[in-house]
MOPAC internal coordinates of N, CA, C and O (Angstrom, degrees):
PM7 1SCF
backbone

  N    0.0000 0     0.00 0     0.00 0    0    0    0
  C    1.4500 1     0.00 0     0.00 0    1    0    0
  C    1.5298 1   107.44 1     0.00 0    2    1    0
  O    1.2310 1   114.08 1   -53.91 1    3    2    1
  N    1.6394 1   128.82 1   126.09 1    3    2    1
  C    1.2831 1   130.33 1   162.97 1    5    3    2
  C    1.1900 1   116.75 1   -67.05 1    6    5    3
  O    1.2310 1   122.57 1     0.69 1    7    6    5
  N    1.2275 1   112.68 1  -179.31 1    7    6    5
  C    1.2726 1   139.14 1   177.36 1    9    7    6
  C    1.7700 1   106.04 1   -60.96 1   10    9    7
  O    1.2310 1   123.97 1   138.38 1   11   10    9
  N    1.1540 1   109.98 1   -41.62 1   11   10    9
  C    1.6442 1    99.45 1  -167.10 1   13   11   10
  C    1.5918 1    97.09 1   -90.54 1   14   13   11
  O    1.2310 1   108.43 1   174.80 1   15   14   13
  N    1.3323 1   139.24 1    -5.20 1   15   14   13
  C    1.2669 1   145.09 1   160.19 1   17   15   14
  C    1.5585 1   114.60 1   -70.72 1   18   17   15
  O    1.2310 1   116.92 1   120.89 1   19   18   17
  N    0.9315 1   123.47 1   -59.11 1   19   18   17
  C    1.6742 1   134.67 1   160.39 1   21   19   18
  C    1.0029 1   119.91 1   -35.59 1   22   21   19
  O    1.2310 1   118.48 1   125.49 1   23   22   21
  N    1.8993 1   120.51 1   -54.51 1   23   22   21
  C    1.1047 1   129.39 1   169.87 1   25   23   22
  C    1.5519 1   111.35 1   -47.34 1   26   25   23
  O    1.2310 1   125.60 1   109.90 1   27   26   25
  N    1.0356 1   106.85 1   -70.10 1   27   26   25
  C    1.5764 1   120.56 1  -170.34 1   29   27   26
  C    1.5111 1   104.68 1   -58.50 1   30   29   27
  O    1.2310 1   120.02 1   154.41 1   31   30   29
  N    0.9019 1   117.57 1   -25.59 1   31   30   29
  C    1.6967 1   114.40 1  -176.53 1   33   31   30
  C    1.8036 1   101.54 1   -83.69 1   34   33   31
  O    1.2310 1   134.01 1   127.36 1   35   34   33
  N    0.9380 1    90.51 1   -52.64 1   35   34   33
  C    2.0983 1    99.51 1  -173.50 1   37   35   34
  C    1.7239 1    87.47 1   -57.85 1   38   37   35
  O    1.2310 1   116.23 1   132.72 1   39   38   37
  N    1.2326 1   124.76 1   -47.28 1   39   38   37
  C    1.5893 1   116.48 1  -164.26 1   41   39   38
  C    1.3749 1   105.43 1   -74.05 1   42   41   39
  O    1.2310 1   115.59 1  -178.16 1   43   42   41
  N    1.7293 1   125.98 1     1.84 1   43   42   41
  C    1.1710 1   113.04 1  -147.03 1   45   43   42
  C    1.7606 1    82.39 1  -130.40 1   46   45   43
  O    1.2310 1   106.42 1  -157.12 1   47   46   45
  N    0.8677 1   142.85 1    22.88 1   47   46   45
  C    1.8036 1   163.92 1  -128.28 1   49   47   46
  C    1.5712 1    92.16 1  -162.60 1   50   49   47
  O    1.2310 1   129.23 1    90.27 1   51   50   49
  N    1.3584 1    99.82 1   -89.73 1   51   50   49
  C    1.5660 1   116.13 1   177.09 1   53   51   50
  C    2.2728 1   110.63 1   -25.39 1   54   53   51
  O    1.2310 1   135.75 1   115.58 1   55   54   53
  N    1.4497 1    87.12 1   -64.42 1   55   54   53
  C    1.4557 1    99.08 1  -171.55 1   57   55   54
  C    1.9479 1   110.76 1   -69.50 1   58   57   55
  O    1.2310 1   120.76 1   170.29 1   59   58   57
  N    1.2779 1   116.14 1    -9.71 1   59   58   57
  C    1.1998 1   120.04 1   172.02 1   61   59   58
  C    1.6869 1   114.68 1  -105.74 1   62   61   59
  O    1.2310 1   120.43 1   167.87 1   63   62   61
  N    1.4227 1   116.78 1   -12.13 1   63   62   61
  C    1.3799 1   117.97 1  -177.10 1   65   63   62
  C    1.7422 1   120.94 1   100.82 1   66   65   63
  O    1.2310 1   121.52 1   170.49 1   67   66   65
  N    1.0229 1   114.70 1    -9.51 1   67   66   65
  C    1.4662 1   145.86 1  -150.47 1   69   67   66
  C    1.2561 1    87.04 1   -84.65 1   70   69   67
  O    1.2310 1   107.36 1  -130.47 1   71   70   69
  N    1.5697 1   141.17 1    49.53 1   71   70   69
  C    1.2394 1   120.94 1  -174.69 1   73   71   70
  C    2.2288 1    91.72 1  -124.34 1   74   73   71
  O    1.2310 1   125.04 1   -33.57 1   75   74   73
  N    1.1234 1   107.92 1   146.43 1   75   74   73
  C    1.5113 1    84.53 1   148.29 1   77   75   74
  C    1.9981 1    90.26 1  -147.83 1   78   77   75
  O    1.2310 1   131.34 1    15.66 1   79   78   77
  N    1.6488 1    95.71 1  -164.34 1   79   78   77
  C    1.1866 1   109.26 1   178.05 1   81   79   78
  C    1.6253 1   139.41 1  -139.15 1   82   81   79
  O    1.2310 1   132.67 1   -19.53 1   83   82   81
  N    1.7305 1    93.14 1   160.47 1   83   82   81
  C    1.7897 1    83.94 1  -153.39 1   85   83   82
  C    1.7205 1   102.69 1   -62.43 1   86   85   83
  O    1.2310 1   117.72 1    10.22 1   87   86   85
  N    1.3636 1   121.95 1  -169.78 1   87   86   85
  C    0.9702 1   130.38 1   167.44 1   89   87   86
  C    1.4103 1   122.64 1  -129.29 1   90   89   87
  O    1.2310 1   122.41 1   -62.54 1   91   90   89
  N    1.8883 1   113.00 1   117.46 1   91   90   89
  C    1.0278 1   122.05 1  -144.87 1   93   91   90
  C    1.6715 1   117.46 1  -134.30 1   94   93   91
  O    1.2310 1   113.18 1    10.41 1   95   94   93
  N    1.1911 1   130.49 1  -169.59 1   95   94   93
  C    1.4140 1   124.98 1   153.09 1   97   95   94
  C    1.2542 1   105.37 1  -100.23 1   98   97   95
  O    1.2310 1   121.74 1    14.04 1   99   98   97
  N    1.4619 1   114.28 1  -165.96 1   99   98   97
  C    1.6582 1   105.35 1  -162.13 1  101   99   98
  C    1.5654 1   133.51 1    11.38 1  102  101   99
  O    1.2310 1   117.29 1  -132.77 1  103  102  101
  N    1.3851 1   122.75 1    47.23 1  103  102  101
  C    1.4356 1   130.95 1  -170.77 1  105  103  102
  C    1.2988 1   103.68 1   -55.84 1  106  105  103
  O    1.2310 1   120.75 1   137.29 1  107  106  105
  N    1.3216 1   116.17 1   -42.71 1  107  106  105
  C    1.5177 1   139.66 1  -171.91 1  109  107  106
  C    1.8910 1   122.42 1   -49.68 1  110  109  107
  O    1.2310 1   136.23 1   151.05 1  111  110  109
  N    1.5224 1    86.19 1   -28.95 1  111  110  109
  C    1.4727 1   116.26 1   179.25 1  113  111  110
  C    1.2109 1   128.14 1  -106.67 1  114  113  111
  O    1.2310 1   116.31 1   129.40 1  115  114  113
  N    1.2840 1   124.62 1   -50.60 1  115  114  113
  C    1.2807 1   165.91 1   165.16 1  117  115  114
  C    1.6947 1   109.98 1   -48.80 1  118  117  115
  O    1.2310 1   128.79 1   113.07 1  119  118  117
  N    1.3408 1   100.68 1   -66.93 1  119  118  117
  C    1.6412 1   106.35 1  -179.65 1  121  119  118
  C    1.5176 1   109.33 1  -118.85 1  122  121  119
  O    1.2310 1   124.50 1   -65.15 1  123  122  121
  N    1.5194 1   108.97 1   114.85 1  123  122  121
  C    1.6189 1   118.42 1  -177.79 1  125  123  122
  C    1.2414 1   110.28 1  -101.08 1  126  125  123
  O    1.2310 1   119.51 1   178.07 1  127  126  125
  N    1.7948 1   118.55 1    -1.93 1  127  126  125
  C    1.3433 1   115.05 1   169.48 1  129  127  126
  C    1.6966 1   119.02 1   -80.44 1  130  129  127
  O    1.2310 1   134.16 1   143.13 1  131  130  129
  N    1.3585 1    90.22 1   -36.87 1  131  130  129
  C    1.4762 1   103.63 1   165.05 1  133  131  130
  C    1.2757 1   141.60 1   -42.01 1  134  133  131
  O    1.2310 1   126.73 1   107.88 1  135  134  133
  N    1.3492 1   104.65 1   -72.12 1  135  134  133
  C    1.4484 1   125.41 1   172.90 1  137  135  134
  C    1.6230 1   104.18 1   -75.78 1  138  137  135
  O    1.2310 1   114.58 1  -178.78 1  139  138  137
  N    1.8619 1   127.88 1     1.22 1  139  138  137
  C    1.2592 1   123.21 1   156.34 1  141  139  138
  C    1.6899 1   112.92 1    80.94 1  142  141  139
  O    1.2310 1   126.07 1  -168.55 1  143  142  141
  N    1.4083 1   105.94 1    11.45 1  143  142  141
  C    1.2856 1    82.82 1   166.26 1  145  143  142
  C    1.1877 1   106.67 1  -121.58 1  146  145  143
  O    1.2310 1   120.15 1  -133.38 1  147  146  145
  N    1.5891 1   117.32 1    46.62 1  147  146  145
  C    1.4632 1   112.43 1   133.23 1  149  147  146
  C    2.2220 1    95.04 1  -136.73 1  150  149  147
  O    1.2310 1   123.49 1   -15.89 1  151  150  149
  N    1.2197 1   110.90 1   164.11 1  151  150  149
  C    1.7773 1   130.83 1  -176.43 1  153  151  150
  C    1.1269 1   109.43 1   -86.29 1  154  153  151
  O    1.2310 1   113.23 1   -23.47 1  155  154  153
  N    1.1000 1   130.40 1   156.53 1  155  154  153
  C    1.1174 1   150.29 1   149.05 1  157  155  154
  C    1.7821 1   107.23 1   -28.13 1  158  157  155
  O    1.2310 1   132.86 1    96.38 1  159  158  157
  N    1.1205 1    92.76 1   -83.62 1  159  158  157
  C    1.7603 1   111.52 1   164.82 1  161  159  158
  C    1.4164 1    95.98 1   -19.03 1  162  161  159
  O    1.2310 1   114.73 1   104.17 1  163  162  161
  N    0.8804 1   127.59 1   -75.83 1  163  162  161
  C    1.9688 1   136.33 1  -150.87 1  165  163  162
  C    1.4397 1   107.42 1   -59.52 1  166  165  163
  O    1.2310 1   119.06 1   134.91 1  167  166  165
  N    1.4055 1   119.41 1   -45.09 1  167  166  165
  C    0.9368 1   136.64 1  -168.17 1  169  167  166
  C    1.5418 1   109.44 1   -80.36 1  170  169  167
  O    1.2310 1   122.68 1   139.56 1  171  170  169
  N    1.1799 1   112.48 1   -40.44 1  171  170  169
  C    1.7104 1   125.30 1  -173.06 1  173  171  170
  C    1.8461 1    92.96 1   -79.54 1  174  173  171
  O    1.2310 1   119.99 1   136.09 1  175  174  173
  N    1.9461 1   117.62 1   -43.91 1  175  174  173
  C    1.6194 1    98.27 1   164.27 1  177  175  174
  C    1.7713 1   118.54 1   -49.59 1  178  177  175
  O    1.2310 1   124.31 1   119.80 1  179  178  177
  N    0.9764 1   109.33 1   -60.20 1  179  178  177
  C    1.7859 1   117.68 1  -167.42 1  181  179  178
  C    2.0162 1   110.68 1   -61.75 1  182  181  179
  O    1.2310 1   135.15 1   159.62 1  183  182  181
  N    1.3134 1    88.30 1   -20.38 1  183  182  181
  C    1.7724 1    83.64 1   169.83 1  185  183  182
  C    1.8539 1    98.14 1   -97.58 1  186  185  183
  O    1.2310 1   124.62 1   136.62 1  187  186  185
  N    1.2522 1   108.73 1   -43.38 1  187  186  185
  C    1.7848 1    94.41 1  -179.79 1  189  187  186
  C    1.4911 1   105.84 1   -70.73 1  190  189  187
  O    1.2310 1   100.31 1  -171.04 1  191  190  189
  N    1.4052 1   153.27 1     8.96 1  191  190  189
  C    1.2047 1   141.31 1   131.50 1  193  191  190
  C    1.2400 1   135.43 1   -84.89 1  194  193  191
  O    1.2310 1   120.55 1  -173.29 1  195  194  193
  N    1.4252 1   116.56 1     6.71 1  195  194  193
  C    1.6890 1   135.08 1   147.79 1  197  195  194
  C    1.1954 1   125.77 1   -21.55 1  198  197  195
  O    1.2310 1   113.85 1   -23.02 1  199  198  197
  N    0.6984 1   129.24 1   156.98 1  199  198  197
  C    1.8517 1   118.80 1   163.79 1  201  199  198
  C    1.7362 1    94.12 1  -149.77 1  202  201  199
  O    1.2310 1   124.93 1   -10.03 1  203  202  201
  N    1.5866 1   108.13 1   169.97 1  203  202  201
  C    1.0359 1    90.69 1  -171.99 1  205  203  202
  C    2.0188 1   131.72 1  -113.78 1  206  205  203
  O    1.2310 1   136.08 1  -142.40 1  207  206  205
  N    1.3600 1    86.47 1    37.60 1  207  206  205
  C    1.6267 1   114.85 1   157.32 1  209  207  206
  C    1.7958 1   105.56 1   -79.19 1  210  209  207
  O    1.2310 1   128.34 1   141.68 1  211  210  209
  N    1.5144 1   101.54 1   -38.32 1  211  210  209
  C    1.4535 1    94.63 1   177.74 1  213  211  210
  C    1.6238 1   125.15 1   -53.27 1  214  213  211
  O    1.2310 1   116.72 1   143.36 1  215  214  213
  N    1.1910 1   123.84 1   -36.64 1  215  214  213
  C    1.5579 1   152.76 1  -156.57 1  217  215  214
  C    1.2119 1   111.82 1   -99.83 1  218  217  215
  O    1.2310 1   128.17 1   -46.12 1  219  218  217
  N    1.5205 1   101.87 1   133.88 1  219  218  217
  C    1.6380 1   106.92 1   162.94 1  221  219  218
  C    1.4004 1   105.68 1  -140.32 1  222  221  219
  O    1.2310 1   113.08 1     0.30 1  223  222  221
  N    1.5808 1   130.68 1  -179.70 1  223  222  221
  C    1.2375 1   127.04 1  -171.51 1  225  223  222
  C    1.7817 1   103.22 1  -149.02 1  226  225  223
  O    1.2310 1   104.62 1   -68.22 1  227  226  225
  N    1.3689 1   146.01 1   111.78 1  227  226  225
  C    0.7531 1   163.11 1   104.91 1  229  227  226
  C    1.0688 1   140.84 1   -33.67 1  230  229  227
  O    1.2310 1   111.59 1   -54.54 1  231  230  229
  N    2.1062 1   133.45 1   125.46 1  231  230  229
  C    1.4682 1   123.63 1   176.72 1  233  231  230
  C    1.5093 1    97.27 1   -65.17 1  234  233  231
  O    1.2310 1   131.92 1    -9.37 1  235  234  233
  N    1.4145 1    94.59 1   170.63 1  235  234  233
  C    1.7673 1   112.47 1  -161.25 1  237  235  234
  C    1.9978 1    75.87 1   -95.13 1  238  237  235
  O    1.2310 1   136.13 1   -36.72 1  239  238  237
  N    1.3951 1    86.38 1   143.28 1  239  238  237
  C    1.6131 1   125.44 1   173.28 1  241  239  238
  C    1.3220 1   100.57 1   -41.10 1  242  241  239
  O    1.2310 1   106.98 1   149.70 1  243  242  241
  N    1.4327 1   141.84 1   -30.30 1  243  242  241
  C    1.7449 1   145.69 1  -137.44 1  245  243  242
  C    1.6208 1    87.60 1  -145.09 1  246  245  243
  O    1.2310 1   124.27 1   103.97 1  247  246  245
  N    1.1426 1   109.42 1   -76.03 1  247  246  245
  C    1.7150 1   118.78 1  -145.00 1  249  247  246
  C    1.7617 1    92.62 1   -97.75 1  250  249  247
  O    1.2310 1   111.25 1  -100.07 1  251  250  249
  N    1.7190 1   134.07 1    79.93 1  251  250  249
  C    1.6178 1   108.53 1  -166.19 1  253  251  250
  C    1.6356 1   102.56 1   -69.85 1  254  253  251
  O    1.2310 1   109.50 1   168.51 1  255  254  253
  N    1.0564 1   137.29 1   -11.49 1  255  254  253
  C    1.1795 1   148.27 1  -172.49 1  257  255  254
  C    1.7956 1   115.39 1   -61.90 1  258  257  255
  O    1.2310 1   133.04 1   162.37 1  259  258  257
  N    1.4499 1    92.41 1   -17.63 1  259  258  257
  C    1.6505 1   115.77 1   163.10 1  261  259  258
  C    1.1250 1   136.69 1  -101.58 1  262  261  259
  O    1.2310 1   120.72 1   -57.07 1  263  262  261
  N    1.7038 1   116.23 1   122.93 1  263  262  261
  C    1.5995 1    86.32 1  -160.76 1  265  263  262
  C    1.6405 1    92.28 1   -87.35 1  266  265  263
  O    1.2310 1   119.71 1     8.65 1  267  266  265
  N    1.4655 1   118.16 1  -171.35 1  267  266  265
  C    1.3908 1   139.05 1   167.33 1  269  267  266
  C    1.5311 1   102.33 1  -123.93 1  270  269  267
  O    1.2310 1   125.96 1   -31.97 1  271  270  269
  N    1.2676 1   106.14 1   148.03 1  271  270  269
  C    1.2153 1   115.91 1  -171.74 1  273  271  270
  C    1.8299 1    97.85 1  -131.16 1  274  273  271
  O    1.2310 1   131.10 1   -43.34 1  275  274  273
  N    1.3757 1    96.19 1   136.66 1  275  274  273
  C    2.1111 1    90.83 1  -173.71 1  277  275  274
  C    2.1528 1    87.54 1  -129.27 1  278  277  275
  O    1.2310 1   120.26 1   -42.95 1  279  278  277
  N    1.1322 1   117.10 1   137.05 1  279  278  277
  C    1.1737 1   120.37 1   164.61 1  281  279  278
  C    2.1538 1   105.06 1  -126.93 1  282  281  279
  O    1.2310 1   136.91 1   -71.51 1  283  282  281
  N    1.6182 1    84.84 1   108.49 1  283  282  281
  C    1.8156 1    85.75 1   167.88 1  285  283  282
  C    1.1352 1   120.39 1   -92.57 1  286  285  283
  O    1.2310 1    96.53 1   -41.15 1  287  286  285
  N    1.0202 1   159.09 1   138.85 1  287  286  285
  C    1.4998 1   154.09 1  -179.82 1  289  287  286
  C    0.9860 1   109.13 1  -151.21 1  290  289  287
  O    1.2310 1   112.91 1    -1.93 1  291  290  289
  N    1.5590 1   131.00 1   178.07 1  291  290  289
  C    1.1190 1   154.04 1   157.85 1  293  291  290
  C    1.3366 1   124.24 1  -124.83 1  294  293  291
  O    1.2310 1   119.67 1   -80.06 1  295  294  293
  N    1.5716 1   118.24 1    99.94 1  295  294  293
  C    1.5112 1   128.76 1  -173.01 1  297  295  294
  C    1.6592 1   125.09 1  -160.31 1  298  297  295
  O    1.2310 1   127.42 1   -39.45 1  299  298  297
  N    1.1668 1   103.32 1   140.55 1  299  298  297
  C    0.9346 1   135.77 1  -165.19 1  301  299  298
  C    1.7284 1   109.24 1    41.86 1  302  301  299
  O    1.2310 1   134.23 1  -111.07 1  303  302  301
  N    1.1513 1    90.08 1    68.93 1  303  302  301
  C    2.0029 1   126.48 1   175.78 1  305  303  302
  C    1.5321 1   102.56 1    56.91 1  306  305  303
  O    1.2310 1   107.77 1  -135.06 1  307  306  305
  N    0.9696 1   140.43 1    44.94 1  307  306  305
  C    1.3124 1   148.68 1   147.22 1  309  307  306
  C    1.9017 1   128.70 1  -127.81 1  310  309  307
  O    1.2310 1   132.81 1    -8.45 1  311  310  309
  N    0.9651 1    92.85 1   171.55 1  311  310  309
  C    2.0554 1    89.98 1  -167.20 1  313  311  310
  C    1.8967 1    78.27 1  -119.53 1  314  313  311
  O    1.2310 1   129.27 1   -57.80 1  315  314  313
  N    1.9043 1    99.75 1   122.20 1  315  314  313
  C    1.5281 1    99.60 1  -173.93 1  317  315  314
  C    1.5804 1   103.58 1  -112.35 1  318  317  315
  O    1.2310 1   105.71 1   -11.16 1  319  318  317
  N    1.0248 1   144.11 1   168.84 1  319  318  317
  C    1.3229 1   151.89 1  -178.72 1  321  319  318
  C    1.7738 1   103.81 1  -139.64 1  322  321  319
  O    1.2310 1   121.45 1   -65.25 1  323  322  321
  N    1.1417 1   114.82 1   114.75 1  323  322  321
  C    1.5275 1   112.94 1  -162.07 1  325  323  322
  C    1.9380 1    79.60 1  -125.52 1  326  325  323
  O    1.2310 1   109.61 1   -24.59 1  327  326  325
  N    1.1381 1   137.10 1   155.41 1  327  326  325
  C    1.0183 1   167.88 1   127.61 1  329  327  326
  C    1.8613 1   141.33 1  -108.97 1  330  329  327
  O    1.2310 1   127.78 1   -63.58 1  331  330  329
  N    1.0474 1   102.63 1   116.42 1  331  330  329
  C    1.8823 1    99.19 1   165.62 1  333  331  330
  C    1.5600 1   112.36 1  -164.68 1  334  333  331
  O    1.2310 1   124.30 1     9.30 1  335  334  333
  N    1.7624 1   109.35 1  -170.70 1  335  334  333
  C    1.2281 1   109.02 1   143.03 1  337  335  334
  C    1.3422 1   103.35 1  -138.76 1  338  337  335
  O    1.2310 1   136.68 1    37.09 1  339  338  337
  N    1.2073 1    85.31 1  -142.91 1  339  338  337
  C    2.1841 1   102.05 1  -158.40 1  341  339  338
  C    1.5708 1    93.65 1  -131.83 1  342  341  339
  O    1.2310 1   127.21 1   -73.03 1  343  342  341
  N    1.6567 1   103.74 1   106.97 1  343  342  341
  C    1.5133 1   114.08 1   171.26 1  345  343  342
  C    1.4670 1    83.70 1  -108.53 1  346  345  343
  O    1.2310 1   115.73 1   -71.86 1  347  346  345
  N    1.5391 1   125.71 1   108.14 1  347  346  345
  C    1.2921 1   121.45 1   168.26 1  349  347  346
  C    1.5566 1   123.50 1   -70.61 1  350  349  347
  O    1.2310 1   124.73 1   -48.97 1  351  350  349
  N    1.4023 1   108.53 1   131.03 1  351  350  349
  C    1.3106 1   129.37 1    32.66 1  353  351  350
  C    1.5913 1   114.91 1   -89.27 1  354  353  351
  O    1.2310 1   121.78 1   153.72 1  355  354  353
  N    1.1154 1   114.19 1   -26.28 1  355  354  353
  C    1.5153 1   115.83 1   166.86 1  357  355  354
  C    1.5365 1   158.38 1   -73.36 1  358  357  355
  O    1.2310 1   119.43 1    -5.24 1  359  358  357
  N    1.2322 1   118.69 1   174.76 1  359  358  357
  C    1.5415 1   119.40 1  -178.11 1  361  359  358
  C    1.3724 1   111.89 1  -108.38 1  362  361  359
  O    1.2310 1   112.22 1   -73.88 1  363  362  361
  N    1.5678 1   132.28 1   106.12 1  363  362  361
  C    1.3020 1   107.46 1  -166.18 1  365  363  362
  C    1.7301 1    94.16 1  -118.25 1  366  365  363
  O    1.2310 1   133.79 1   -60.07 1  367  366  365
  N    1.5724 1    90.94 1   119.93 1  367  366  365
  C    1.4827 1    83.80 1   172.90 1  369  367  366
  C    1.6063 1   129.13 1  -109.03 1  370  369  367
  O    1.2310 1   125.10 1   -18.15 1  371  370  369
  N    1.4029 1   107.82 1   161.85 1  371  370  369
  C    1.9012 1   130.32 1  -154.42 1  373  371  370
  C    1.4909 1    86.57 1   -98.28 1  374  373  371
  O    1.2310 1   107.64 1   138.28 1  375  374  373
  N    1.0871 1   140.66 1   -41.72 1  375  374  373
  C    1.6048 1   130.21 1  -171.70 1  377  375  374
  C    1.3358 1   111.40 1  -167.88 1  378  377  375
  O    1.2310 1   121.77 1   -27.26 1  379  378  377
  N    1.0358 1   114.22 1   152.74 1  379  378  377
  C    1.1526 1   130.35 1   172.54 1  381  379  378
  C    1.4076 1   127.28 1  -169.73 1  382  381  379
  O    1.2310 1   126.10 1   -82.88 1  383  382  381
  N    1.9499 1   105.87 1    97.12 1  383  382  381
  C    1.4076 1   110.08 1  -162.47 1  385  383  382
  C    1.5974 1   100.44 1  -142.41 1  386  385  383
  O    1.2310 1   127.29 1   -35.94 1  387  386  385
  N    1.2253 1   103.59 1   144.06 1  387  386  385
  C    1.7460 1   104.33 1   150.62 1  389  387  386
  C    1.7116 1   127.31 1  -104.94 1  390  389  387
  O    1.2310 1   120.10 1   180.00 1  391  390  389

């Protein structure tokens, strides 16, 4: 799966609610979708202004049979670090911080 497949799938998770999250240490830090102080919305802007120099995809550390998906960017005046994968039907994401 490319980049513009991923995109559209993670945006398409996001826009249905279909998201949940990993379980971690520092969640507090680590994941700002989580703990809600960043939206759905926010998160679905800063990945739909991605491009795909931003992105890379890696098997998961445990399970390689999974990919991981990392988007770095820089938007809307912060440097963001978005992480997850896709346990279908869902997007479960590992971090998400600027």
């Amino acid at each position: 799966m490319g980049f513009k497949d991923v995109k559209a799938s993670v945006l398409a998770c996001l826009d249905r609610g279909a998201v949940l999250h990993a379980e971690r240490a520092n969640i507090d830090i680590k994941n700002l979708l989580a703990t809600g102080e960043v939206t759905l919305d926010e998160v679905a802007a800063v990945i739909g202004r991605a491009r795909g120099t931003d992105y890379r995809c890696s098997p998961h550390h445990t399970v390689a049979s999974v990919d991981v998906h990392v988007i770095r960017t820089r938007s809307y005046g912060a440097d963001w670090y978005i992480k997850w994968y896709f346990l279908e039907p869902d997007s479960v994401f590992i971090s998400v911080h600027h």
